[in-house]
N, CA, C and O atoms as CSV, one atom per row, in Angstrom:
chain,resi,resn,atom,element,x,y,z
A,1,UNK,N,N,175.716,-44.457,-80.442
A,1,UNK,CA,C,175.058,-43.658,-81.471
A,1,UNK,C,C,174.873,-44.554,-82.698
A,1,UNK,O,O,175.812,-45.227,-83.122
A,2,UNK,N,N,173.555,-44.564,-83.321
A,2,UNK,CA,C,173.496,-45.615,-84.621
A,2,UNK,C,C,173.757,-44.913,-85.736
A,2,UNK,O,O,173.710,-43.684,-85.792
A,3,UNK,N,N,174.118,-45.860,-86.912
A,3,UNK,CA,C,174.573,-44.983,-87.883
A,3,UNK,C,C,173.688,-43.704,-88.491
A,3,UNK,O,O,173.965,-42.505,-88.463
A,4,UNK,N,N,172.909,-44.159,-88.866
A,4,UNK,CA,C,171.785,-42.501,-89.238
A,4,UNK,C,C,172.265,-41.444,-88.652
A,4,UNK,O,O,172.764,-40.589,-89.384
A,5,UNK,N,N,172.250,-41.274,-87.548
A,5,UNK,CA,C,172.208,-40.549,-86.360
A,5,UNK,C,C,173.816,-39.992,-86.899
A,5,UNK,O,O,173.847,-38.860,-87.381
A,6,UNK,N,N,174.821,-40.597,-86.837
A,6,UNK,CA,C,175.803,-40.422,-86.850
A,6,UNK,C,C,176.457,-39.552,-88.128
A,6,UNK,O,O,177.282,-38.639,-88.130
A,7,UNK,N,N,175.524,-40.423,-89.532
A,7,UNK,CA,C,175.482,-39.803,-90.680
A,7,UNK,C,C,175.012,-38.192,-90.627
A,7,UNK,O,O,175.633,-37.135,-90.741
A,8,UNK,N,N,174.017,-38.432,-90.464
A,8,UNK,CA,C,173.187,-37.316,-90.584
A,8,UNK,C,C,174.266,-35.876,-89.357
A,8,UNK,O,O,174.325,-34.684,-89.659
A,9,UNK,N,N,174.923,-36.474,-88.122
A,9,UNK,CA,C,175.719,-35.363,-87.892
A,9,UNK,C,C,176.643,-34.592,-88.876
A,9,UNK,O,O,176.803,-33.432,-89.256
A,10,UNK,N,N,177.265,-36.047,-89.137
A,10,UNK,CA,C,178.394,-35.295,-90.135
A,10,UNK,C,C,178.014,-34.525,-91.563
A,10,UNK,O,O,178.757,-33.755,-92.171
A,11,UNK,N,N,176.228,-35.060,-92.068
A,11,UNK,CA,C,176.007,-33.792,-93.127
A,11,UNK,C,C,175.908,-32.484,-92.634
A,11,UNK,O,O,176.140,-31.475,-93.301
A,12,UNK,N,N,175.624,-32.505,-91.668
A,12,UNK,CA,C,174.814,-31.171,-90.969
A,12,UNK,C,C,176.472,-30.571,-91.004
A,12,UNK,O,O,176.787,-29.633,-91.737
A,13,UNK,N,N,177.406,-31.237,-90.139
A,13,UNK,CA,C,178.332,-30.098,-90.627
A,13,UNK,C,C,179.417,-30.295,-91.338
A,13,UNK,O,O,180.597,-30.141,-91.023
A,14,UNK,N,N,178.949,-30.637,-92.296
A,14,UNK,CA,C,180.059,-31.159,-93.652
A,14,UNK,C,C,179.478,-29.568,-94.491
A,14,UNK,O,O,180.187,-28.745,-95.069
A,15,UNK,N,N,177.418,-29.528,-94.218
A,15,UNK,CA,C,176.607,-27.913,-94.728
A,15,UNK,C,C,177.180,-26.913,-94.548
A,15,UNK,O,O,177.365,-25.939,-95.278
A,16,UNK,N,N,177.644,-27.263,-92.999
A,16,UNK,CA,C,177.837,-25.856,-92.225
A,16,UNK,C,C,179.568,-25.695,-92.643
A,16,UNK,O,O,180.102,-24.657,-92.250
A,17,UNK,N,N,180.321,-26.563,-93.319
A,17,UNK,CA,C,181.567,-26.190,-93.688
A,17,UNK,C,C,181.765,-25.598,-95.026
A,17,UNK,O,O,182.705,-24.861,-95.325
A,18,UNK,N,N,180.413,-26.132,-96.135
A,18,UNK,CA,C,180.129,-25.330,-97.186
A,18,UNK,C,C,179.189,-24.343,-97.097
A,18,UNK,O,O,179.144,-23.647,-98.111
A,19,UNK,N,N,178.519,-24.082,-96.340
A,19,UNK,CA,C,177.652,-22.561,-95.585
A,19,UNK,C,C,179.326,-21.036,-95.615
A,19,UNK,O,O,179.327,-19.871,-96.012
A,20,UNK,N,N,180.359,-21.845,-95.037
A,20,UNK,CA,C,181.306,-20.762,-94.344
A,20,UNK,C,C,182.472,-20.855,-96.208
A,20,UNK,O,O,183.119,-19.976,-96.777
A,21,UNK,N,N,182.258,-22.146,-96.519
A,21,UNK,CA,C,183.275,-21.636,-97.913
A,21,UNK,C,C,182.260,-20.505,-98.759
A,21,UNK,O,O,182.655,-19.467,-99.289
A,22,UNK,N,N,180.861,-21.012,-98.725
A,22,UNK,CA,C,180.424,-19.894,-99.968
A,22,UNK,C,C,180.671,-18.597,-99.128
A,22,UNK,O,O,181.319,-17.795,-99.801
A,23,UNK,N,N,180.357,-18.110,-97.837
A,23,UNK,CA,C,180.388,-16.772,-97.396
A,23,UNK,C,C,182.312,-16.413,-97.417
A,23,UNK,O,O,182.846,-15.307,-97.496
A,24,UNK,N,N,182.833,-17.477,-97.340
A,24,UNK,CA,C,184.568,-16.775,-97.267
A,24,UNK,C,C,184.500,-16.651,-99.042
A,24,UNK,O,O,185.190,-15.648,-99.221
A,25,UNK,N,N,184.122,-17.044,-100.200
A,25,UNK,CA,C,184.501,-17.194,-101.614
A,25,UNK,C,C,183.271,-16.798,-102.492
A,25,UNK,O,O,183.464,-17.009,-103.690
A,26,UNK,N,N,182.007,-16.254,-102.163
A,26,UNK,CA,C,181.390,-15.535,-102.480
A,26,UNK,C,C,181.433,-14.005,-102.644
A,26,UNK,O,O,182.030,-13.299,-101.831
A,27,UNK,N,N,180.813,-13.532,-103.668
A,27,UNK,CA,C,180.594,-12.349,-104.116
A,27,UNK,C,C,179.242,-11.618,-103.454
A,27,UNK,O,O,178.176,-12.216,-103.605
A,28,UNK,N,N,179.240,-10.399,-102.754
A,28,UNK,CA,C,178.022,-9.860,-102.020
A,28,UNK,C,C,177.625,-8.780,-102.960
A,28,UNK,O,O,178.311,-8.603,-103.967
A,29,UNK,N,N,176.316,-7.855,-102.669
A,29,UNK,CA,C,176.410,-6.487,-103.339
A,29,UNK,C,C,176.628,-5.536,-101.782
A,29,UNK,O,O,175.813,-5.701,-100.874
A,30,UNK,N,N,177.531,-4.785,-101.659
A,30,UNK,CA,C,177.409,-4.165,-100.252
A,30,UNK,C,C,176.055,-3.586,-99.987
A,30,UNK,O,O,175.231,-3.095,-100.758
A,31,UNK,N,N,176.043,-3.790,-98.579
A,31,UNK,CA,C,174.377,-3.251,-98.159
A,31,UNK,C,C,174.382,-1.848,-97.183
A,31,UNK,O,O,174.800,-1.731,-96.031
A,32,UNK,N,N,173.943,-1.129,-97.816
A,32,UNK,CA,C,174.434,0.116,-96.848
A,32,UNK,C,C,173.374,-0.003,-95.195
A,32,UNK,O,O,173.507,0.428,-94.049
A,33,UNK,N,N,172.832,-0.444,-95.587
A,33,UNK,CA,C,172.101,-0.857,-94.118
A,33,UNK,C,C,172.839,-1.327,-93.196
A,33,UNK,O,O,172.757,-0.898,-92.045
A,34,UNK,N,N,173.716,-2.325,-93.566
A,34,UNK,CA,C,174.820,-2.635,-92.382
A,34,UNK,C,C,176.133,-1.659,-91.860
A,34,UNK,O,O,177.001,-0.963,-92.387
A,35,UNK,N,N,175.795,-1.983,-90.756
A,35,UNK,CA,C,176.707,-1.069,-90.020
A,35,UNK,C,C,178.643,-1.202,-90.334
A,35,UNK,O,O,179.419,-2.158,-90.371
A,36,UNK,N,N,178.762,-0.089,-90.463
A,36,UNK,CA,C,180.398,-0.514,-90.858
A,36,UNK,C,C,180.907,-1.369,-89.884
A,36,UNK,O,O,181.421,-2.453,-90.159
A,37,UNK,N,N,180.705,-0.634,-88.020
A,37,UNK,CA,C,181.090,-1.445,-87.215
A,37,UNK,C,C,180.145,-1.661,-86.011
A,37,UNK,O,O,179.210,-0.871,-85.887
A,38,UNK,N,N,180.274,-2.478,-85.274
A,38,UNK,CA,C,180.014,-3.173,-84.150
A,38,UNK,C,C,180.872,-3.084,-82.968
A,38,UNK,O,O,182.009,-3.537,-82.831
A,39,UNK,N,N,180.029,-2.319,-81.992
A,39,UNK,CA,C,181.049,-1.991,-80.919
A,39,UNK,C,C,182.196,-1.554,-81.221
A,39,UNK,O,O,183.136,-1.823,-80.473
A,40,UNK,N,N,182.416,-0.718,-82.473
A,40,UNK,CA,C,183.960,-0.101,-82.677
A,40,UNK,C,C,184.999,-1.262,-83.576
A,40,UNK,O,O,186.120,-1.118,-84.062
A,41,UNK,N,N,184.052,-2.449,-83.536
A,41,UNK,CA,C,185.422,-3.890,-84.270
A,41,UNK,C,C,184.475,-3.486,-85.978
A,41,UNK,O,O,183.357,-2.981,-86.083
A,42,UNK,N,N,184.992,-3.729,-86.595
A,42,UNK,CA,C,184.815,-3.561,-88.072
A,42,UNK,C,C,183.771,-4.789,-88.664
A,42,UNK,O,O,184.303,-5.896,-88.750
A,43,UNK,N,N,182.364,-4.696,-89.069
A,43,UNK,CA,C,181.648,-5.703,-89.244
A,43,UNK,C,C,182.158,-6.704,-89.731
A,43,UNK,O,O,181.560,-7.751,-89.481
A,44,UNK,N,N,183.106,-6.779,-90.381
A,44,UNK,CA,C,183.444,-8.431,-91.698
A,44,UNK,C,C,184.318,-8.510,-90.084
A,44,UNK,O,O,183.584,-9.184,-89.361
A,45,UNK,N,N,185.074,-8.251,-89.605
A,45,UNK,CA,C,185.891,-9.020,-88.462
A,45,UNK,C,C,184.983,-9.722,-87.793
A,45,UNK,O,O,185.182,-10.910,-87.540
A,46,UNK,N,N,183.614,-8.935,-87.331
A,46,UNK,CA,C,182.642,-9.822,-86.354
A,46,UNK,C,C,181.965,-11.164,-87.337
A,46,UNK,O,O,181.854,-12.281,-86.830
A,47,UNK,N,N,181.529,-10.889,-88.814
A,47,UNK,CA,C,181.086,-11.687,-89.584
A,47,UNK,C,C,182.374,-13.049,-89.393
A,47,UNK,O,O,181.917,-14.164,-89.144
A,48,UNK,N,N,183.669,-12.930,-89.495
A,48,UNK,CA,C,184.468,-13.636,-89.767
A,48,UNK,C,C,184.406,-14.621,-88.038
A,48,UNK,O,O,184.138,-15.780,-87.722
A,49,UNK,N,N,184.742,-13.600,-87.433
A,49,UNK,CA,C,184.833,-14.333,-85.934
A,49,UNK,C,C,183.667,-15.377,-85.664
A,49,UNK,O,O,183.811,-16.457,-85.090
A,50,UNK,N,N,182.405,-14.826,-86.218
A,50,UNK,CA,C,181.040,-15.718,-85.708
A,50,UNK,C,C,181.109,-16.820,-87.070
A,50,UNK,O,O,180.538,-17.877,-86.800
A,51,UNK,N,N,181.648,-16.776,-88.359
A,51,UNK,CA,C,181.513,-17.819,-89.347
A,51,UNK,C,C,182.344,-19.237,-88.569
A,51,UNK,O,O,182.107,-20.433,-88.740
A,52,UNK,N,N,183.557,-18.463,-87.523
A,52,UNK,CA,C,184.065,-19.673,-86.893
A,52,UNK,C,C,183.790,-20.046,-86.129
A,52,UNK,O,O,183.816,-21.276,-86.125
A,53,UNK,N,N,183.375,-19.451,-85.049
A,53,UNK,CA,C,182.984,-20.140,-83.682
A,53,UNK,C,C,182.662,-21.093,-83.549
A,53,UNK,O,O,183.253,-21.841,-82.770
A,54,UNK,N,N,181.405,-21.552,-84.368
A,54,UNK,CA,C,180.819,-23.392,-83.978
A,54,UNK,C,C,181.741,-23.934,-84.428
A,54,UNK,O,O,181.573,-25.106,-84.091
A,55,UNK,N,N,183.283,-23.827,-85.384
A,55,UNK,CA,C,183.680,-24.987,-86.412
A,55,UNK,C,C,184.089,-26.335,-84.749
A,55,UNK,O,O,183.820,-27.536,-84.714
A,56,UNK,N,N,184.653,-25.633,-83.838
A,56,UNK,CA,C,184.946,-26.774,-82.749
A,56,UNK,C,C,183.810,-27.627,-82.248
A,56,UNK,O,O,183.774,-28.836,-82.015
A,57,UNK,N,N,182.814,-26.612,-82.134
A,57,UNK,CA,C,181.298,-27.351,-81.217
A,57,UNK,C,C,181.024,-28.224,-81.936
A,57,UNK,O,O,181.121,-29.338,-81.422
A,58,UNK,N,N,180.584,-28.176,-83.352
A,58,UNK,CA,C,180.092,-28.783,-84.269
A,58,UNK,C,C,180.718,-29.909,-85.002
A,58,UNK,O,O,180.200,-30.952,-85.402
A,59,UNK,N,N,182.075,-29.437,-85.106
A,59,UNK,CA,C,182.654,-31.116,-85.364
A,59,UNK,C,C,183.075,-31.950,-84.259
A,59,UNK,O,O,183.553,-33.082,-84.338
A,60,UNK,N,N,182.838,-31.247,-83.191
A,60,UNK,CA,C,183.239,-32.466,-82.273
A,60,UNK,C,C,182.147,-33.348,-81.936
A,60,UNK,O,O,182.222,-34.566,-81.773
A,61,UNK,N,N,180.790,-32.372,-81.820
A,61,UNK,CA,C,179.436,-33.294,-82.152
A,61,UNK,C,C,179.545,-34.192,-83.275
A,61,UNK,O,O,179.332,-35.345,-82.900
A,62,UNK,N,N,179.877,-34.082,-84.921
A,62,UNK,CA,C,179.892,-34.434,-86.057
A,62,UNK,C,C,180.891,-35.794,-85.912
A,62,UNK,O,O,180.512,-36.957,-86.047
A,63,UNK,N,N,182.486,-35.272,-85.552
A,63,UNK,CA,C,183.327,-36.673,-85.688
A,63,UNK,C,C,183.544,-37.290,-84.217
A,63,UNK,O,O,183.280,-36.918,-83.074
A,64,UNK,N,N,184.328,-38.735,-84.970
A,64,UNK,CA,C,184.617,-39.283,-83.800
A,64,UNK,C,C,186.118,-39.889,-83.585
A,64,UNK,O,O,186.601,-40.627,-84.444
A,65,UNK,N,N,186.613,-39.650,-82.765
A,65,UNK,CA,C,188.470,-39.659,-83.784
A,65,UNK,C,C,188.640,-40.858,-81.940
A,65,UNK,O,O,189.742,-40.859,-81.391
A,66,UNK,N,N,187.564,-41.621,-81.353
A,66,UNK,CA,C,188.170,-42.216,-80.561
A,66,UNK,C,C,187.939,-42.152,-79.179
A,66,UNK,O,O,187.478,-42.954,-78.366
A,67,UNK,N,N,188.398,-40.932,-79.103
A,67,UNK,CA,C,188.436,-40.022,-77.691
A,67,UNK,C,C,187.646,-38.540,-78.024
A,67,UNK,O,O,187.438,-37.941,-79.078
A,68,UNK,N,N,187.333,-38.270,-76.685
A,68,UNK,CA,C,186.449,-36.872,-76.945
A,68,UNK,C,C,187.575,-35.609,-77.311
A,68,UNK,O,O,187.560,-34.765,-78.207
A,69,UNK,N,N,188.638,-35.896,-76.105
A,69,UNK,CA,C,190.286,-34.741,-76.528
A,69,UNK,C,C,190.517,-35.049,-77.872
A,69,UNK,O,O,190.465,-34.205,-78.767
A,70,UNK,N,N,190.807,-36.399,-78.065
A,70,UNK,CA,C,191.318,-36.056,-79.364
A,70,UNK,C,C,190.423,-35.738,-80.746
A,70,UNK,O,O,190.817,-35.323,-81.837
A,71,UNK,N,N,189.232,-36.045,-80.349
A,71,UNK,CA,C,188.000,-35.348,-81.642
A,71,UNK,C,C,188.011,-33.725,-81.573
A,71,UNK,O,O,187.834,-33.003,-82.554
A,72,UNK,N,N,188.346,-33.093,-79.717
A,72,UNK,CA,C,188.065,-31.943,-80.264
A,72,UNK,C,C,189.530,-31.328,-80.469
A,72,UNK,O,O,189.552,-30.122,-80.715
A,73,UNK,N,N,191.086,-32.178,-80.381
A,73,UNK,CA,C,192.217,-31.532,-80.889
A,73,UNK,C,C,191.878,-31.745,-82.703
A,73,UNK,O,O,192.093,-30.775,-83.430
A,74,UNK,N,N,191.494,-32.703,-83.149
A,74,UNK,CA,C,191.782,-32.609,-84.567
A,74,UNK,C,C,190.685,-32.275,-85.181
A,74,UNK,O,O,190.624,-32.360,-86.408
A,75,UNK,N,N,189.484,-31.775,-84.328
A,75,UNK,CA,C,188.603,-30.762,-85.315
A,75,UNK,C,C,189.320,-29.122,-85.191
A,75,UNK,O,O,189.544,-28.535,-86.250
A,76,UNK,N,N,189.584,-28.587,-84.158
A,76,UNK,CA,C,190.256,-27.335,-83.754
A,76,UNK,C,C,191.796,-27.469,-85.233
A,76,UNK,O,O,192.088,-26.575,-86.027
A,77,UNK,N,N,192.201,-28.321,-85.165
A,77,UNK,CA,C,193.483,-28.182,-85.899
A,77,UNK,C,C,193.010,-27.777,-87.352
A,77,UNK,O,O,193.272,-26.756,-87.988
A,78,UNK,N,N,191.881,-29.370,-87.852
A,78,UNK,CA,C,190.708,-28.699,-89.081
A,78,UNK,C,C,190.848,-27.227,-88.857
A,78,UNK,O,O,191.682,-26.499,-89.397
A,79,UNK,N,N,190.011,-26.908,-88.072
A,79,UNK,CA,C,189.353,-25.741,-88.277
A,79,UNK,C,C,190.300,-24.262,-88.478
A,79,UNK,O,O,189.905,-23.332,-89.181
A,80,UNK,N,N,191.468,-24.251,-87.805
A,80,UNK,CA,C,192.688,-23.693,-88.454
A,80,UNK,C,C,193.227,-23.755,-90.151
A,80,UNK,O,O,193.396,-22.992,-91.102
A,81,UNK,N,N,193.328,-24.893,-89.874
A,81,UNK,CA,C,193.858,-25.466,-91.605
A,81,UNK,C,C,192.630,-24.689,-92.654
A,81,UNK,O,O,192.825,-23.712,-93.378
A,82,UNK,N,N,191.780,-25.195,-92.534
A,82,UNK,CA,C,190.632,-24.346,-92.880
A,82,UNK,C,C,190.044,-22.775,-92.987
A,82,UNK,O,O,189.506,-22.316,-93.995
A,83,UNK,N,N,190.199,-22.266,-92.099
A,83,UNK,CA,C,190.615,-20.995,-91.817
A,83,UNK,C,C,191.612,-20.028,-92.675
A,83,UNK,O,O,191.360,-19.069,-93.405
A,84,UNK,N,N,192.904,-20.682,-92.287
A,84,UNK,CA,C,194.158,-20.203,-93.663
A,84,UNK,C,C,194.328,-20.432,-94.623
A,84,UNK,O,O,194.928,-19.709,-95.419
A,85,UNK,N,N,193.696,-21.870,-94.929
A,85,UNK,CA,C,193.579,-22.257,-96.544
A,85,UNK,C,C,192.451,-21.269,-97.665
A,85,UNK,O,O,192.484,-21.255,-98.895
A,86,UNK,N,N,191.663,-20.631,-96.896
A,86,UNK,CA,C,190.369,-20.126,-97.461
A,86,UNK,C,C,190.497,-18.894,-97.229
A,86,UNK,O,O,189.742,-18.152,-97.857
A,87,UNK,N,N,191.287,-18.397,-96.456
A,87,UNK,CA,C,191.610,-16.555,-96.463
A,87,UNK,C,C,193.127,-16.873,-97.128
A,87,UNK,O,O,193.777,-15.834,-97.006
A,88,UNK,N,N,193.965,-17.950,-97.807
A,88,UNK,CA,C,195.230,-17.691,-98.652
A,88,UNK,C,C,194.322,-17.318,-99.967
A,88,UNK,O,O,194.396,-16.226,-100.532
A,89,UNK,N,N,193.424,-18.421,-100.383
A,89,UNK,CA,C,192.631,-18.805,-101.309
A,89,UNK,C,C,191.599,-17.796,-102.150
A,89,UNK,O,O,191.229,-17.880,-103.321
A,90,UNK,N,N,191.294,-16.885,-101.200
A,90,UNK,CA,C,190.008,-15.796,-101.599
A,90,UNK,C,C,190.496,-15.009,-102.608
A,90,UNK,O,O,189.767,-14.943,-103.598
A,91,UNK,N,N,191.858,-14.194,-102.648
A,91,UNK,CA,C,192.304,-13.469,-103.413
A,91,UNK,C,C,192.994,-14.642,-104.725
A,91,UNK,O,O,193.502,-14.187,-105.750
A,92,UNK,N,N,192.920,-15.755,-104.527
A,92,UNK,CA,C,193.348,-16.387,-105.615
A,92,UNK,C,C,192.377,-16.842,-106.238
A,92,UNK,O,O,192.733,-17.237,-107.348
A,93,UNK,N,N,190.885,-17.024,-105.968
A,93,UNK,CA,C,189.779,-18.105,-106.398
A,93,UNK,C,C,188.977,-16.095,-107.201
A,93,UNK,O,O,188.474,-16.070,-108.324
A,94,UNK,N,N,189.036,-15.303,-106.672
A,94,UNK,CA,C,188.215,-14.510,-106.883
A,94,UNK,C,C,188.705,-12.682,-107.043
A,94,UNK,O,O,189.404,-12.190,-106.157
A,95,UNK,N,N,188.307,-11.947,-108.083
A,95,UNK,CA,C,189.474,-11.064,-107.878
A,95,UNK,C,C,188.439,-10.104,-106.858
A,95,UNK,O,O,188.686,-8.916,-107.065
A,96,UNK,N,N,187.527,-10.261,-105.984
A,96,UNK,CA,C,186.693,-9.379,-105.250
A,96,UNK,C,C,187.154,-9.253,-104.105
A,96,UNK,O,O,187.244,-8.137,-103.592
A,97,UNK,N,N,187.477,-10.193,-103.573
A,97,UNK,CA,C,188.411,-10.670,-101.925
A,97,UNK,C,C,189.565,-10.808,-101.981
A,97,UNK,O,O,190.004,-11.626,-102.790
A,98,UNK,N,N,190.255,-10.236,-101.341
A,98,UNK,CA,C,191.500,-10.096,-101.002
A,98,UNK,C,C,192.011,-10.995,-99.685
A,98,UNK,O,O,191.028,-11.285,-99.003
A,99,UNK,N,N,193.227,-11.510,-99.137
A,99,UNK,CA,C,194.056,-11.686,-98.324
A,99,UNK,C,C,193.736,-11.126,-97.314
A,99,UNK,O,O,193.214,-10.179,-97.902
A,100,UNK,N,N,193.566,-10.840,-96.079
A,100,UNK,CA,C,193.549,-10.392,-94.614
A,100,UNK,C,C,194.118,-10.767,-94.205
A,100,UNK,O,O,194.329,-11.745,-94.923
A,101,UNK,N,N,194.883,-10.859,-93.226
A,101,UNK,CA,C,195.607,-10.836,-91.912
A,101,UNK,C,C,194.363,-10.962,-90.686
A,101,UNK,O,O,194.106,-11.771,-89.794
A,102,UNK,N,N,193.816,-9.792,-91.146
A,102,UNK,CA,C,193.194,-9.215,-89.818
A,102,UNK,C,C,192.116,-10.288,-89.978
A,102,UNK,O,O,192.097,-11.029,-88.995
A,103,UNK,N,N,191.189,-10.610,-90.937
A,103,UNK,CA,C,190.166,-11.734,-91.126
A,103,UNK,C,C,190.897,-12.752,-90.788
A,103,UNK,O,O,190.155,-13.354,-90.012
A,104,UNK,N,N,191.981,-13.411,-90.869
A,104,UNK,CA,C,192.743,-14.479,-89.962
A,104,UNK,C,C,192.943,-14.372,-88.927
A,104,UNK,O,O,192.991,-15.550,-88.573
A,105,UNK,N,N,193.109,-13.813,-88.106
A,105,UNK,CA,C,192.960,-13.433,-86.414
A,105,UNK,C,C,191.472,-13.246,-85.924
A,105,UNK,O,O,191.118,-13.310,-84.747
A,106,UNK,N,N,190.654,-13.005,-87.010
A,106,UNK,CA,C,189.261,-12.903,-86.564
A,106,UNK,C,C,188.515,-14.397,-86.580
A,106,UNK,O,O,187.547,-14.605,-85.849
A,107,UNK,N,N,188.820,-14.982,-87.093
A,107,UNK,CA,C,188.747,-16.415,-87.405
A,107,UNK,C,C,189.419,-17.382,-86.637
A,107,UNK,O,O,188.777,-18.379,-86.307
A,108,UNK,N,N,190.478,-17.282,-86.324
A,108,UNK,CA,C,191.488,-18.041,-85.622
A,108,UNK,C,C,190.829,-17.599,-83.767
A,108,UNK,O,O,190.910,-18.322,-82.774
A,109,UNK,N,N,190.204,-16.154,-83.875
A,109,UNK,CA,C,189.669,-15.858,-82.796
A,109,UNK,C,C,188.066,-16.274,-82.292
A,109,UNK,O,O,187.527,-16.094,-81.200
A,110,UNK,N,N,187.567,-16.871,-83.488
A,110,UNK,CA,C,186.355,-18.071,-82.939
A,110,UNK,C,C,186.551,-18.806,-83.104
A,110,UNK,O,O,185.599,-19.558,-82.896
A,111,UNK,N,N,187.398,-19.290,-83.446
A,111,UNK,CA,C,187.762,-21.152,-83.309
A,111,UNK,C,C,188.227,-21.187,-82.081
A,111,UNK,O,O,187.700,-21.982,-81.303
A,112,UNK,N,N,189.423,-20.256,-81.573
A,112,UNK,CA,C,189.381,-20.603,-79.699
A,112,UNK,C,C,188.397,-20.153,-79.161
A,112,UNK,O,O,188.709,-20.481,-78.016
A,113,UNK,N,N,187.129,-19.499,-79.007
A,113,UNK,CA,C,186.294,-19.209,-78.140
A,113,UNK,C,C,185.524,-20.397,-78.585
A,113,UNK,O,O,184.983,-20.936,-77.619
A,114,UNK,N,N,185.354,-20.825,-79.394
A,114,UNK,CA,C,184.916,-22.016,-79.869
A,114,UNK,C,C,185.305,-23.230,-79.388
A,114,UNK,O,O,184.315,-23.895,-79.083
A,115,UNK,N,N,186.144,-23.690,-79.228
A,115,UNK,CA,C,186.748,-24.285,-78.704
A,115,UNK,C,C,186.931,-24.521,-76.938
A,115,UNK,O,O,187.208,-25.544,-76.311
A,116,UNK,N,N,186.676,-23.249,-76.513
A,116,UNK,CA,C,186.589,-23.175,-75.346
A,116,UNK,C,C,185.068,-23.702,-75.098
A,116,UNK,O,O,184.896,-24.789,-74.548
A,117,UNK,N,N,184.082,-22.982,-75.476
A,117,UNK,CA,C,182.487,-23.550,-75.315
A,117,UNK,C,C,182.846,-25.013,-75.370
A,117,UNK,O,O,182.765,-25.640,-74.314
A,118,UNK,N,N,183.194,-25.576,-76.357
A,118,UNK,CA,C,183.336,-27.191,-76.348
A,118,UNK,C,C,184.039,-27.734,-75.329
A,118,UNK,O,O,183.560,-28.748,-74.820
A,119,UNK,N,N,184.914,-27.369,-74.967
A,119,UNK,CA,C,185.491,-28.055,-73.569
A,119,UNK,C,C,184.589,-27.549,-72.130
A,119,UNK,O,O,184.567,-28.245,-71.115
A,120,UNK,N,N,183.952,-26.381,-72.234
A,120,UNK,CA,C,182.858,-26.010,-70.969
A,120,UNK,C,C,181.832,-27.023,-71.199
A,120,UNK,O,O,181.396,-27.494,-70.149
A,121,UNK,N,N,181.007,-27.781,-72.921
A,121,UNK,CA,C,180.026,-28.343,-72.779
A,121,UNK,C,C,180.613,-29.926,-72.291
A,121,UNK,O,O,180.032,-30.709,-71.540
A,122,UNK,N,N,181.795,-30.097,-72.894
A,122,UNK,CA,C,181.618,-31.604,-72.719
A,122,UNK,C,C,182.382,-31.553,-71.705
A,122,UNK,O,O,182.739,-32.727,-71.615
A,123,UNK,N,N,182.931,-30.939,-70.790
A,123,UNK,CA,C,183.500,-30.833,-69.236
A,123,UNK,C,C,182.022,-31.259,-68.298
A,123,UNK,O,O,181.926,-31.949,-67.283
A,124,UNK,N,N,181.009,-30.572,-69.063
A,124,UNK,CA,C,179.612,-30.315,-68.320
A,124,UNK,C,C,178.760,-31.594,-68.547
A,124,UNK,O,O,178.252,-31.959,-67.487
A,125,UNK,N,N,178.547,-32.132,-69.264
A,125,UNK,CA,C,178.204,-33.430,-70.119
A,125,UNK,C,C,178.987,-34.647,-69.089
A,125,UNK,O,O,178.254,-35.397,-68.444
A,126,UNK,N,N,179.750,-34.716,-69.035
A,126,UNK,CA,C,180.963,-35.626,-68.229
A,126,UNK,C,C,179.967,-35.820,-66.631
A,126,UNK,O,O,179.382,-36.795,-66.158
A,127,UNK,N,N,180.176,-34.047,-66.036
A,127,UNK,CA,C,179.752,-34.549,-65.137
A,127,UNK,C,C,178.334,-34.860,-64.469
A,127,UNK,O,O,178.164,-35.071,-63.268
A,128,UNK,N,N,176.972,-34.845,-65.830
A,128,UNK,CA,C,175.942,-35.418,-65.537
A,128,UNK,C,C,175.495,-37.045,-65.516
A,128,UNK,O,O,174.359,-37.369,-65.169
């Protein structure tokens, strides 16, 4: 991979890591158009679950730590650290957002499905 190429991954999701801080540390106006829930799960849980999902796909495309396991163990670990640092953080950066629990399990719950896609693509990748 030449450098451009390489650069230009890691802006794309260096964006997509400040795309998910402004939506975790931003202020909304509620929209009554949106549905409280989705299939019965509470919309901000599904918002939270899908803000994580790519963080594995995407930095393992983005970095390169060597090995493909170990790019996608220490983006997954990121993406944890990340995760709890920014739902400890919300009720401290802003008095609109509060602390969750439950938004931490929703989060922590697309980073492993996330995570999983990344080991199905580059399992799949391997064997072409």
């Amino acid at each position: 991979m030449n450098a451009s190429s390489r650069i230009f991954k890691i802006v794309l999701f260096l964006a997509y890591v400040a795309l998910v801080a402004w939506l975790c540390f931003g202020t909304f106006k509620p929209d009554s158009s949106v549905p409280r829930s989705i299939l019965g799960i509470p919309t901000d849980k599904v918002v939270h679950f899908l803000m994580f999902l790519p963080f594995p796909i995407l930095g393992t495309i983005a970095l390169d730590f060597r090995s493909w396991w170990r790019t996608l163990s220490m983006t997954t670990l990121l993406a944890n650290i990340i995760a709890f640092c920014f739902e400890q953080l919300q009720s401290r950066i802003t008095t609109v957002r509060i602390t969750d629990p439950a938004d931490l399990n929703a989060n922590f719950l697309g980073i492993t499905l996330g995570l999983l896609i990344a080991i199905l693509i580059g399992l799949l990748a391997k064997k072409k």
